[in-house]
N, CA, C and O atoms as a GROMACS GRO file, in nm:
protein
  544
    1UNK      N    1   1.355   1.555  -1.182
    1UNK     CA    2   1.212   1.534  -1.179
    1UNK      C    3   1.176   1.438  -1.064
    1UNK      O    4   1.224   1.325  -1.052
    2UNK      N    5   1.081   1.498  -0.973
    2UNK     CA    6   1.034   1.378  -0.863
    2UNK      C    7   0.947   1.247  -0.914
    2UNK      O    8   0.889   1.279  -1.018
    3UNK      N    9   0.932   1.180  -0.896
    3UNK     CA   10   0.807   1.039  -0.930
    3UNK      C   11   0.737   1.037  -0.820
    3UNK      O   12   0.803   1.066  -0.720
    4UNK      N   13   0.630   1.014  -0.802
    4UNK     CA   14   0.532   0.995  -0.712
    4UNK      C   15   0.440   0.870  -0.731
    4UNK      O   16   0.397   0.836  -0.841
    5UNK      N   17   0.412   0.797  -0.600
    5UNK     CA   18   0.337   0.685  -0.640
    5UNK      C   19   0.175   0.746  -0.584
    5UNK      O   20   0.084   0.676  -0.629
    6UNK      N   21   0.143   0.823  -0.527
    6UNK     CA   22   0.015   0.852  -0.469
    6UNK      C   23  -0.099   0.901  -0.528
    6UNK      O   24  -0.094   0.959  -0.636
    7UNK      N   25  -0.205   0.882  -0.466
    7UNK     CA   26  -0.326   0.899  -0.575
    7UNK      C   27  -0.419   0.960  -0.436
    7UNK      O   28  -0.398   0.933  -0.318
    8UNK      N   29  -0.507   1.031  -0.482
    8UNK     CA   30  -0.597   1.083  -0.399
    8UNK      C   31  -0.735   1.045  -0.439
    8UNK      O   32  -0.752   1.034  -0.561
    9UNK      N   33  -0.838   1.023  -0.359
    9UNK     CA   34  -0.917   0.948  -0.377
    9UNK      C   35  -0.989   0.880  -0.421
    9UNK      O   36  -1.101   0.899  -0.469
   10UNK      N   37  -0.930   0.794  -0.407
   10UNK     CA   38  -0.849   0.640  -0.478
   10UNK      C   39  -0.894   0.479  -0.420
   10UNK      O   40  -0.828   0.447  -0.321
   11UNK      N   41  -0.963   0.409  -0.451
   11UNK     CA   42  -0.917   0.266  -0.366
   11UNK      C   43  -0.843   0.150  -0.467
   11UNK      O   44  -0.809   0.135  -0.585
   12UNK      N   45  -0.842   0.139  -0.445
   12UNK     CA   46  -0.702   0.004  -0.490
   12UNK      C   47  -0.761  -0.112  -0.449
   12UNK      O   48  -0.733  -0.158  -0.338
   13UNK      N   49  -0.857  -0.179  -0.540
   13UNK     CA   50  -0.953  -0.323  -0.503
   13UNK      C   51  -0.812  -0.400  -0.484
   13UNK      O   52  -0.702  -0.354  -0.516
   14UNK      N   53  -0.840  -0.548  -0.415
   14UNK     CA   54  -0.773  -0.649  -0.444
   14UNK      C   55  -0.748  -0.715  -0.578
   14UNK      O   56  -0.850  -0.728  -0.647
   15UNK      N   57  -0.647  -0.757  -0.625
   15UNK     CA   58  -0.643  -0.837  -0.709
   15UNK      C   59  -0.740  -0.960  -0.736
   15UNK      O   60  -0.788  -1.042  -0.658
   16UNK      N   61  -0.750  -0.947  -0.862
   16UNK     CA   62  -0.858  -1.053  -0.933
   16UNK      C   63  -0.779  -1.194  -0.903
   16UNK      O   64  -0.843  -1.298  -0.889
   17UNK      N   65  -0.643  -1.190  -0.896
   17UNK     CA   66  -0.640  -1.296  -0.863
   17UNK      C   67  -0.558  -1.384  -0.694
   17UNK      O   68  -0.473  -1.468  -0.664
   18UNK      N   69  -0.653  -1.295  -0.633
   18UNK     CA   70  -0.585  -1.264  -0.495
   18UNK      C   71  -0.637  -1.381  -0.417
   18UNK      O   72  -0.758  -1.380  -0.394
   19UNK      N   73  -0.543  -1.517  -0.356
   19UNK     CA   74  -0.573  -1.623  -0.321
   19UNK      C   75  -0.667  -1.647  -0.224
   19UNK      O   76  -0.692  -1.765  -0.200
   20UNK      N   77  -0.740  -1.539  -0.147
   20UNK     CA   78  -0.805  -1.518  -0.027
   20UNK      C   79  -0.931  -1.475  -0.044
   20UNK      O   80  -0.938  -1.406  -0.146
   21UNK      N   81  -1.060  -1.488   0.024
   21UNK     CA   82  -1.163  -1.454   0.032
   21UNK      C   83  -1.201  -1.357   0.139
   21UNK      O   84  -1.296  -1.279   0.144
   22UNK      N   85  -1.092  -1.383   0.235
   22UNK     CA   86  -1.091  -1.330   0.397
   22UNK      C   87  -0.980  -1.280   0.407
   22UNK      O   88  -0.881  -1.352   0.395
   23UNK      N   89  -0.967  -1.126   0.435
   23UNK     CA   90  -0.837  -1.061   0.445
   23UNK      C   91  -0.726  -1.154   0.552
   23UNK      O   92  -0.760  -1.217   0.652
   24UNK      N   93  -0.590  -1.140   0.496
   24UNK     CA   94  -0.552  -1.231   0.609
   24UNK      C   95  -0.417  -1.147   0.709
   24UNK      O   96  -0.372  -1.054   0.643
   25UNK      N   97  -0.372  -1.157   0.799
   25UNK     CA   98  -0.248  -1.074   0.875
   25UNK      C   99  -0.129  -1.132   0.831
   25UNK      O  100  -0.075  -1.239   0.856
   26UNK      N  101  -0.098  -1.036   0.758
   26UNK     CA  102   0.046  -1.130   0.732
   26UNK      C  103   0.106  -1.152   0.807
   26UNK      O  104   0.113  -1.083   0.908
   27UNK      N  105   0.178  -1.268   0.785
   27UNK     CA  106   0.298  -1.363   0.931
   27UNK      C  107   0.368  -1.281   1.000
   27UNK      O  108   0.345  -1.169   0.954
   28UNK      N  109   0.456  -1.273   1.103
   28UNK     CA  110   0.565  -1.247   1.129
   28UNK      C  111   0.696  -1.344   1.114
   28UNK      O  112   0.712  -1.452   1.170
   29UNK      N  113   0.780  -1.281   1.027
   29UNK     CA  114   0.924  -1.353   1.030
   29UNK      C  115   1.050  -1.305   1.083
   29UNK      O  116   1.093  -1.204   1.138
   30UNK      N  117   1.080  -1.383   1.058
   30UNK     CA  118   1.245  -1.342   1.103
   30UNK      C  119   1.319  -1.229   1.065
   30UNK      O  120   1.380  -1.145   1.131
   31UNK      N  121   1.302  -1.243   0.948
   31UNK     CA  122   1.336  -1.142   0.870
   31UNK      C  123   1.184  -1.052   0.812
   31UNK      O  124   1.083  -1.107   0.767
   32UNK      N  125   1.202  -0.929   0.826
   32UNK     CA  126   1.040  -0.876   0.826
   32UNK      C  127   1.005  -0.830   0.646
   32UNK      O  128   1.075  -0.764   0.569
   33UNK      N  129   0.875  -0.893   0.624
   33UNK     CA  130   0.851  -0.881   0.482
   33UNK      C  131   0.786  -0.738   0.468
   33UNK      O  132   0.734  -0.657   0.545
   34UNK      N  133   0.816  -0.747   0.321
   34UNK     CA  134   0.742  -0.616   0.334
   34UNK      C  135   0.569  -0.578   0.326
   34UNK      O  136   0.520  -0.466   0.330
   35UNK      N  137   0.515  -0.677   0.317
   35UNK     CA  138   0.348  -0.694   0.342
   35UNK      C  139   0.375  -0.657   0.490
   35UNK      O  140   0.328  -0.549   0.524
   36UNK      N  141   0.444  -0.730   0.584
   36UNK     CA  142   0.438  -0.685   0.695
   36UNK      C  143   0.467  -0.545   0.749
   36UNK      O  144   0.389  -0.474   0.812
   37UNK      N  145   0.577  -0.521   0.717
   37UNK     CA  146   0.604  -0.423   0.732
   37UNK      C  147   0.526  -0.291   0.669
   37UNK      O  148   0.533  -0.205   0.757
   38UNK      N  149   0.459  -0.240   0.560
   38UNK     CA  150   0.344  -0.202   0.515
   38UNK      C  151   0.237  -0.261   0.638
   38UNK      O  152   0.242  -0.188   0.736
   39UNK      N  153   0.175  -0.337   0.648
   39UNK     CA  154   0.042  -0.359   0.708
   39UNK      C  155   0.067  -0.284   0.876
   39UNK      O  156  -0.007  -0.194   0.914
   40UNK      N  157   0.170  -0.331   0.953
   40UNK     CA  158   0.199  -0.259   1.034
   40UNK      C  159   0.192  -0.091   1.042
   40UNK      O  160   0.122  -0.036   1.127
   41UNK      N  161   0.274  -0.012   0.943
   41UNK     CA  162   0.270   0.092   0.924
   41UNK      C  163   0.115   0.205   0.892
   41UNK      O  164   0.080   0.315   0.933
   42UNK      N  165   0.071   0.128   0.819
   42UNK     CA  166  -0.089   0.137   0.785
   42UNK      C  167  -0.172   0.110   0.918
   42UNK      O  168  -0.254   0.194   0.956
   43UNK      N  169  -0.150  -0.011   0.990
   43UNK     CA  170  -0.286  -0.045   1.110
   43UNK      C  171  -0.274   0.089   1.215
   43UNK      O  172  -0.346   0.159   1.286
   44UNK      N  173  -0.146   0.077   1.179
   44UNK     CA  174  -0.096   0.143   1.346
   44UNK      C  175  -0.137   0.298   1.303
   44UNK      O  176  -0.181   0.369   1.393
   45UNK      N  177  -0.126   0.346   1.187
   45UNK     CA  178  -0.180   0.467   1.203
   45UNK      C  179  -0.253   0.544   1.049
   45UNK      O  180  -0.219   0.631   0.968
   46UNK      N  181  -0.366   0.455   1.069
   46UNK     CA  182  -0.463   0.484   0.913
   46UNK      C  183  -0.479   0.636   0.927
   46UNK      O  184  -0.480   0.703   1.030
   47UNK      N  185  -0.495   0.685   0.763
   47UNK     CA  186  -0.465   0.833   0.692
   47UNK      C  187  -0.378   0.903   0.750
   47UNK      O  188  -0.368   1.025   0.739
   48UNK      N  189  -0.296   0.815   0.828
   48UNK     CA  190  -0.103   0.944   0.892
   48UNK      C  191  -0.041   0.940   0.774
   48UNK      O  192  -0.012   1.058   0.751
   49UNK      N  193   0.009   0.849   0.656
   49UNK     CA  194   0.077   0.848   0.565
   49UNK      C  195   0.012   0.849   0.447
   49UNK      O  196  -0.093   0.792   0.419
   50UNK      N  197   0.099   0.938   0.358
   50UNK     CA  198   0.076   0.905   0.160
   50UNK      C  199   0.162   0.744   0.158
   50UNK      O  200   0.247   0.703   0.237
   51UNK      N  201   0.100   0.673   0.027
   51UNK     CA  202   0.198   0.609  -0.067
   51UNK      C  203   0.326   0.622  -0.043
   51UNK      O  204   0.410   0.537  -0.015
   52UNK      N  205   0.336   0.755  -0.058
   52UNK     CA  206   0.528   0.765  -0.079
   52UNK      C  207   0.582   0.750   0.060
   52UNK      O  208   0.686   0.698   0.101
   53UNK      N  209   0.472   0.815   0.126
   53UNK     CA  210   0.561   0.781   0.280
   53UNK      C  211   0.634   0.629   0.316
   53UNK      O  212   0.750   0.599   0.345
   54UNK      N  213   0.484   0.532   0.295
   54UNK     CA  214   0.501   0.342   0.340
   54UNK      C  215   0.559   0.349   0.216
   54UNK      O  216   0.578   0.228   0.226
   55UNK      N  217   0.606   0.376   0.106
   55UNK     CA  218   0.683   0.278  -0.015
   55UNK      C  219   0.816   0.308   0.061
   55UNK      O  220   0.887   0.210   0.084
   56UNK      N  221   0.865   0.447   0.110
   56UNK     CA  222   1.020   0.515   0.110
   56UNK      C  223   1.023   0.439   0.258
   56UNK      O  224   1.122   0.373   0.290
   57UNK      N  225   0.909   0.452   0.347
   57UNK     CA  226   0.996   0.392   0.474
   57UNK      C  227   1.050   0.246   0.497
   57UNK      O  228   1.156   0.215   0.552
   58UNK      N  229   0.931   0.140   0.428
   58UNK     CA  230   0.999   0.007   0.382
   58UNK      C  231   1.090   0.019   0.363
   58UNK      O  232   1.184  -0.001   0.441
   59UNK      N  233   1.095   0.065   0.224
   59UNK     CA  234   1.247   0.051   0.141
   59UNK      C  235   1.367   0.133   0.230
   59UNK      O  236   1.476   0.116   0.175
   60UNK      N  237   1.375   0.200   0.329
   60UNK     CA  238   1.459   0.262   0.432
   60UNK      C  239   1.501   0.151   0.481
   60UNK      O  240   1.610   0.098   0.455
   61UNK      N  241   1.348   0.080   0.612
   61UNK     CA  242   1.390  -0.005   0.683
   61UNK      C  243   1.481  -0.125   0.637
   61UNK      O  244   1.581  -0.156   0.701
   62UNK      N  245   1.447  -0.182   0.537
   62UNK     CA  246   1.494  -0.321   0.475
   62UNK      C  247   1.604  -0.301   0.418
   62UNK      O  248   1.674  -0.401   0.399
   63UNK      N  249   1.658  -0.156   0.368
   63UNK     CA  250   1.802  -0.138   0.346
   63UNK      C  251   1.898  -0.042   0.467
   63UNK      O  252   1.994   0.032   0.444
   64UNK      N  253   1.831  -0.078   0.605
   64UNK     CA  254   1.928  -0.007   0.686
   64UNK      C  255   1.980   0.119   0.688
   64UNK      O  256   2.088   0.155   0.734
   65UNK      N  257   1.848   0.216   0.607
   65UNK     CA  258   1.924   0.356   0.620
   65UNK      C  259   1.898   0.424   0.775
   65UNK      O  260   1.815   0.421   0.865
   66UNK      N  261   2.029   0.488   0.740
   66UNK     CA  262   2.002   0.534   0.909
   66UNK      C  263   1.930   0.643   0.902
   66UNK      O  264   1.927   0.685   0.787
   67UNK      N  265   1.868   0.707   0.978
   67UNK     CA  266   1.787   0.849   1.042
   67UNK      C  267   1.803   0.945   0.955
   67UNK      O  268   1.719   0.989   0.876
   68UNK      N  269   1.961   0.994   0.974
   68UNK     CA  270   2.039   1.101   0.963
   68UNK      C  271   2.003   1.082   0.778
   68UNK      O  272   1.928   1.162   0.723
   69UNK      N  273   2.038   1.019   0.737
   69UNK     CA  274   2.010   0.975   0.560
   69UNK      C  275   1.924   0.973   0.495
   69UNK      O  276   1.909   0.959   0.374
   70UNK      N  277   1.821   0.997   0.630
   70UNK     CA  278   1.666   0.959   0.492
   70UNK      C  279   1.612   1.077   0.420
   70UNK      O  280   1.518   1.049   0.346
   71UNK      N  281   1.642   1.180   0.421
   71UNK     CA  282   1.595   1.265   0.365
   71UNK      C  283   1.685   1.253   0.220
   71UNK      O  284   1.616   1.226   0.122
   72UNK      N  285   1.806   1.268   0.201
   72UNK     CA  286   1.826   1.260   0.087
   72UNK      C  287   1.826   1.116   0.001
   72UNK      O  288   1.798   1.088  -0.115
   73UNK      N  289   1.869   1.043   0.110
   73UNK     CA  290   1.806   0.877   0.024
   73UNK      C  291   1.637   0.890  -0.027
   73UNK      O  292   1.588   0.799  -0.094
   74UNK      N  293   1.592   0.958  -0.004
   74UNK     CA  294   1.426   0.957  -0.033
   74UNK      C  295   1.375   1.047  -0.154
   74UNK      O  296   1.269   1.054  -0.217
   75UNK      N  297   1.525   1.128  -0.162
   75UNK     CA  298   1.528   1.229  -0.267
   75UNK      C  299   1.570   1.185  -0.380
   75UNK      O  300   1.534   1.235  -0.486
   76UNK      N  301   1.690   1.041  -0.369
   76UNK     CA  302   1.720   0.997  -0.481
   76UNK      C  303   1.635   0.904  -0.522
   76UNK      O  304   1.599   0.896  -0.639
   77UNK      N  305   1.576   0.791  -0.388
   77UNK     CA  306   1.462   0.725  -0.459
   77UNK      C  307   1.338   0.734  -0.520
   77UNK      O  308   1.260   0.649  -0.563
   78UNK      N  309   1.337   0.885  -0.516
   78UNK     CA  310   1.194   0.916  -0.600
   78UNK      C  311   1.268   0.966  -0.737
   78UNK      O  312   1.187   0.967  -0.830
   79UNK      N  313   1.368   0.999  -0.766
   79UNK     CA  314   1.445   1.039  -0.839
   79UNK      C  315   1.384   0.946  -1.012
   79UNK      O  316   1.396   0.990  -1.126
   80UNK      N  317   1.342   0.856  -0.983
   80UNK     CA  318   1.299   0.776  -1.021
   80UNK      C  319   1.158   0.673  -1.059
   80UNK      O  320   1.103   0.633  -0.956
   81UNK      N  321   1.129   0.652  -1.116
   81UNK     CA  322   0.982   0.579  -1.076
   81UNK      C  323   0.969   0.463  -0.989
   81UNK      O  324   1.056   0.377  -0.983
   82UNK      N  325   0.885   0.461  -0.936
   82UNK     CA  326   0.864   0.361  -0.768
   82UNK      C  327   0.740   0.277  -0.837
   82UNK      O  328   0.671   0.328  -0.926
   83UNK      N  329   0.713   0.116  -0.777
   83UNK     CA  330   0.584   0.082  -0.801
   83UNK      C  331   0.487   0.131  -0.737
   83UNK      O  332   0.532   0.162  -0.627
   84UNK      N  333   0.359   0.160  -0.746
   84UNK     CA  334   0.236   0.221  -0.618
   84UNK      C  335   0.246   0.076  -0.554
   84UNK      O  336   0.317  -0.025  -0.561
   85UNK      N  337   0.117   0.131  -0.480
   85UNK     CA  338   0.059   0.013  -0.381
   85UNK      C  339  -0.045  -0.070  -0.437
   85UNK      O  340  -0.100  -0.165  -0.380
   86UNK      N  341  -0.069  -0.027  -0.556
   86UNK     CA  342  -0.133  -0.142  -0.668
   86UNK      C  343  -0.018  -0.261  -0.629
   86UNK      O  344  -0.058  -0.355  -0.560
   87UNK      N  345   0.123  -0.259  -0.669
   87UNK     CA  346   0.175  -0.381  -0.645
   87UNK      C  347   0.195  -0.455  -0.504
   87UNK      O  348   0.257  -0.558  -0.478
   88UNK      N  349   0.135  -0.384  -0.436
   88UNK     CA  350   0.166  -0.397  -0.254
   88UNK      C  351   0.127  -0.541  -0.241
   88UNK      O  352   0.037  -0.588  -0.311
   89UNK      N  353   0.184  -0.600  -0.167
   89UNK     CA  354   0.151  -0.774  -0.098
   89UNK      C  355  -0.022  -0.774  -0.040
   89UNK      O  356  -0.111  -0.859  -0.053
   90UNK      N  357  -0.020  -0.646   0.026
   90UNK     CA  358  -0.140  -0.659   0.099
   90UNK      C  359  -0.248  -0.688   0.001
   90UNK      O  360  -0.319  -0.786   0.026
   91UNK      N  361  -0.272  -0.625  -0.100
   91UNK     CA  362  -0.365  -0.594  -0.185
   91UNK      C  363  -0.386  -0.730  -0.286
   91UNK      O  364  -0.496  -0.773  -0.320
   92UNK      N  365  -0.241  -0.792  -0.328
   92UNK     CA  366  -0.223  -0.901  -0.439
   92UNK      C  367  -0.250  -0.990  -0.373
   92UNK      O  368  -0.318  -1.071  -0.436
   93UNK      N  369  -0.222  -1.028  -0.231
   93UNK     CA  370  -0.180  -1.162  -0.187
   93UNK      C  371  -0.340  -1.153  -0.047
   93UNK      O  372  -0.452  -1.203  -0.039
   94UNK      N  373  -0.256  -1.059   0.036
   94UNK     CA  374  -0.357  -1.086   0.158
   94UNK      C  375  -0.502  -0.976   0.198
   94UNK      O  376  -0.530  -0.914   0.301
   95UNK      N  377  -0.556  -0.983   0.096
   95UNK     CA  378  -0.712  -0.907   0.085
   95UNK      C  379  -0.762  -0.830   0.138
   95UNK      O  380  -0.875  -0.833   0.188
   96UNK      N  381  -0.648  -0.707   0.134
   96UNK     CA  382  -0.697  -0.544   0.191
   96UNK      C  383  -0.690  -0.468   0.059
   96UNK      O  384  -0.606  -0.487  -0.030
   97UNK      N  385  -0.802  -0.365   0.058
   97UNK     CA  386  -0.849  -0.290  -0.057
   97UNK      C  387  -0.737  -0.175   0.013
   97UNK      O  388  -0.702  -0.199   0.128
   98UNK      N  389  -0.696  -0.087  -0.036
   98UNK     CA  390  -0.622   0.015  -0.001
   98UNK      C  391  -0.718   0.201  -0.061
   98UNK      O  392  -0.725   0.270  -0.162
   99UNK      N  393  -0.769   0.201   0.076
   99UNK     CA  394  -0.811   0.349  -0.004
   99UNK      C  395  -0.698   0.479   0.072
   99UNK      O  396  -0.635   0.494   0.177
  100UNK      N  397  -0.718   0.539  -0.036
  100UNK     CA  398  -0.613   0.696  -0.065
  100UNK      C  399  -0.764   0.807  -0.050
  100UNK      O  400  -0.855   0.819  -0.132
  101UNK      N  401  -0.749   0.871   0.075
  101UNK     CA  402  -0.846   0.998   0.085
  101UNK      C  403  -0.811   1.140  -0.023
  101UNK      O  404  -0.715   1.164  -0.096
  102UNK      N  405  -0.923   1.208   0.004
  102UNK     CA  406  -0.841   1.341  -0.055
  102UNK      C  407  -0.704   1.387  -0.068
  102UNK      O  408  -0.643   1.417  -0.171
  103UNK      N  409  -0.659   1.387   0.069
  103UNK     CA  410  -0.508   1.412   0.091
  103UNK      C  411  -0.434   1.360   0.072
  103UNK      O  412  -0.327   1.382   0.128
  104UNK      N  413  -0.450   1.244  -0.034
  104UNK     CA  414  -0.329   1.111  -0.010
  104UNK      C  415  -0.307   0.980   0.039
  104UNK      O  416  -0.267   0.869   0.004
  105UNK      N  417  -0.366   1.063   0.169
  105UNK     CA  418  -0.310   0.963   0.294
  105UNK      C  419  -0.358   0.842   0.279
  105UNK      O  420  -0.461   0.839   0.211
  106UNK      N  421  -0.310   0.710   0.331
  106UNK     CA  422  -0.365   0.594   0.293
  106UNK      C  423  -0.399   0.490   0.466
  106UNK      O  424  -0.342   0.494   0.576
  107UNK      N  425  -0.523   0.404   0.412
  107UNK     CA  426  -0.574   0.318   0.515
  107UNK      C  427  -0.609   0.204   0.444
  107UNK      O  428  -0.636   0.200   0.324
  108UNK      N  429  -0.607   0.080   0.550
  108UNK     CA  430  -0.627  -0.080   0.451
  108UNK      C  431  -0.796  -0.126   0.496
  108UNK      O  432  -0.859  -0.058   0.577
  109UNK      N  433  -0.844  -0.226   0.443
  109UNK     CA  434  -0.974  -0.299   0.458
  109UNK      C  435  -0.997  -0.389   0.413
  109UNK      O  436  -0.977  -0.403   0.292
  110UNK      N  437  -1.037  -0.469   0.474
  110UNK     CA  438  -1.051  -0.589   0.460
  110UNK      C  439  -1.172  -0.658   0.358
  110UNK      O  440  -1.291  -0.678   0.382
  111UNK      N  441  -1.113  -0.679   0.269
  111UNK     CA  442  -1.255  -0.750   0.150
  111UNK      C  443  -1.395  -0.779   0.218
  111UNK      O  444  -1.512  -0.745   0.197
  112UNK      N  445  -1.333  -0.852   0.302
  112UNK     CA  446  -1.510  -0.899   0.300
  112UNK      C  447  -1.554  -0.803   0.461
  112UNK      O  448  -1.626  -0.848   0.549
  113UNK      N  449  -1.491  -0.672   0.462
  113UNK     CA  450  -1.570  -0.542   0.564
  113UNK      C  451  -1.684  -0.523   0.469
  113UNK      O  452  -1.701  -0.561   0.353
  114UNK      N  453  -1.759  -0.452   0.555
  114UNK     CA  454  -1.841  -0.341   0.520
  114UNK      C  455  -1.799  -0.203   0.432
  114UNK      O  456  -1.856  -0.143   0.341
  115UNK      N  457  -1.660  -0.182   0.508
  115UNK     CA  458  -1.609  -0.080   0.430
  115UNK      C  459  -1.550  -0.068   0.322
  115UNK      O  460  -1.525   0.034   0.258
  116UNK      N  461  -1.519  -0.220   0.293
  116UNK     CA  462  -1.479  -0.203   0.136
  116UNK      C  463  -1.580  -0.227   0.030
  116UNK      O  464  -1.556  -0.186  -0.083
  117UNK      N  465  -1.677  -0.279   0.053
  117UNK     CA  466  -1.829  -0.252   0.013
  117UNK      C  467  -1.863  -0.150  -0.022
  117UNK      O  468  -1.888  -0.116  -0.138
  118UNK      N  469  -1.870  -0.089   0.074
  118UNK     CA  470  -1.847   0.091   0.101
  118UNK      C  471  -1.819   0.132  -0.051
  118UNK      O  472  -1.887   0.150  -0.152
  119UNK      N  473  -1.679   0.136  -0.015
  119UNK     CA  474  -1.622   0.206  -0.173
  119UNK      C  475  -1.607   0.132  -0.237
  119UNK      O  476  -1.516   0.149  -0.319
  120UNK      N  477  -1.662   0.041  -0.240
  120UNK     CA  478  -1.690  -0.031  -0.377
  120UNK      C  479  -1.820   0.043  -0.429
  120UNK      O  480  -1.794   0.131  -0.511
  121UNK      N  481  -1.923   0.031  -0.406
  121UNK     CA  482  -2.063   0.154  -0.421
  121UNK      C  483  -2.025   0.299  -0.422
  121UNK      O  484  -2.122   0.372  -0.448
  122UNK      N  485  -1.909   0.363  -0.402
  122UNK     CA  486  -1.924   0.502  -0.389
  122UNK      C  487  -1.880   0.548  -0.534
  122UNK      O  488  -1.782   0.506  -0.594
  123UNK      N  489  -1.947   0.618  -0.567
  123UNK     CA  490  -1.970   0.672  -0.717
  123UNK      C  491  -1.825   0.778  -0.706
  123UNK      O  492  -1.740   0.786  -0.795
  124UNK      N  493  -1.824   0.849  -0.582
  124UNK     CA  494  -1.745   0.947  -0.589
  124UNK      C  495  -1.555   0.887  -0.622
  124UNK      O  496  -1.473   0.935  -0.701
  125UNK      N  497  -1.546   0.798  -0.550
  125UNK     CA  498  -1.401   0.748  -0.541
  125UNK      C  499  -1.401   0.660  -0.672
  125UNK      O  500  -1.482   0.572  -0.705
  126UNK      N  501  -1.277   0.710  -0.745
  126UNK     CA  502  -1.189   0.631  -0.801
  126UNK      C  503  -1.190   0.469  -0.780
  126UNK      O  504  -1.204   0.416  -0.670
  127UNK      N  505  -1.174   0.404  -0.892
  127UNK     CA  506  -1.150   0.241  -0.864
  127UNK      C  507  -1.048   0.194  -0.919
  127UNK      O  508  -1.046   0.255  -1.026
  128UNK      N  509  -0.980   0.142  -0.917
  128UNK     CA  510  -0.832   0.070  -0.950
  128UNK      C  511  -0.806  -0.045  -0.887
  128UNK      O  512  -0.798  -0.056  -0.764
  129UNK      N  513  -0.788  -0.162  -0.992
  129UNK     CA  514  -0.761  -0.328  -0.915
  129UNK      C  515  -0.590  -0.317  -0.889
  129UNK      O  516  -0.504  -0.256  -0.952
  130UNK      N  517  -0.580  -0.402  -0.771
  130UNK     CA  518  -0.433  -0.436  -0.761
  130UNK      C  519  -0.343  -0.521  -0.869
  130UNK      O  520  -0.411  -0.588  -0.946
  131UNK      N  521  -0.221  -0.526  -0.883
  131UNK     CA  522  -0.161  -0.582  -1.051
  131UNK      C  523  -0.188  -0.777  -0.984
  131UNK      O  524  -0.185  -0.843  -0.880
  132UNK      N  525  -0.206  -0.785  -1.081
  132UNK     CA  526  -0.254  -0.953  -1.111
  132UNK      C  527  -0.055  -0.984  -1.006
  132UNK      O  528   0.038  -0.906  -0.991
  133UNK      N  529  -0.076  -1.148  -0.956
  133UNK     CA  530   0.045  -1.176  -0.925
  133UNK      C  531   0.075  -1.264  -1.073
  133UNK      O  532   0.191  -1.268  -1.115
  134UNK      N  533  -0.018  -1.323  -1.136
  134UNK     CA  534   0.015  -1.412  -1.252
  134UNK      C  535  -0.039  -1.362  -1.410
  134UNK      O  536  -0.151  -1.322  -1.442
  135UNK      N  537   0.090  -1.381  -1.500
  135UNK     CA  538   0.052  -1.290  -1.655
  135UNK      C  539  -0.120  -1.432  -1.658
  135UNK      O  540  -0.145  -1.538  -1.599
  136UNK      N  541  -0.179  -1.363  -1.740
  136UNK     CA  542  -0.277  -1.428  -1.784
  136UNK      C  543  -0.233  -1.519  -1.945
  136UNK      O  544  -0.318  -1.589  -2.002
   0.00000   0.00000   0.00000
């Protein structure tokens, strides 16, 4: 059975308890996080990827799969259930709404845009908050 984390049109508010008012860029480190690595993947090319695409390529990059491997490493990691991008850094921590179009595909925004305003008012799209970082 495959698992899928993707949702079609969809936004993914920030977390209620998301430390920021003002979307923020996550750092660059040494070692690359995966907010970063997600936010990168997303700026650089909004509605090119589903969910499953940025969850499987992170999890590629940060465990060193090579090229040649990813197709069936991607086969076993869905093999399984994956978190969505409800749990994504961007969304919990640094204050991008995440909307999912018709097709899947996913793009970030910044809380206090216009555009997450946007779909915040749009009757048509789906609403879903990002998972809290702290139990209540």
């Amino acid at each position: 059975m495959k698992h899928t984390t993707n949702y079609t049109n969809t936004f993914i508010e920030v977390a209620d308890d998301c430390p920021v008012s003002q979307a923020e860029v996550p750092s660059e480190k040494k070692i690359k996080t995966l907010a970063e690595l997600q936010y990168k993947q997303i700026m650089k090319h909004p509605y090119r990827y589903t969910s499953d695409d940025i969850i499987f390529e992170c999890y590629a990059l940060k465990n060193d799969i090579p090229e040649s491997e990813r197709q069936q490493a991607r086969i076993q990691f869905f093999s399984k259930g994956q978190p969505c991008l409800r749990c994504s850094p961007l969304s919990k921590r640094y204050g991008f709404g995440i909307h999912h179009n018709e097709e899947g595909k996913v793009a970030i925004f910044p809380v206090e845009s216009k555009e997450y305003q946007k779909f915040l008012n749009d009757s048509t799209i789906k609403k879903t908050k990002a998972m809290r970082s702290k139990k209540i």
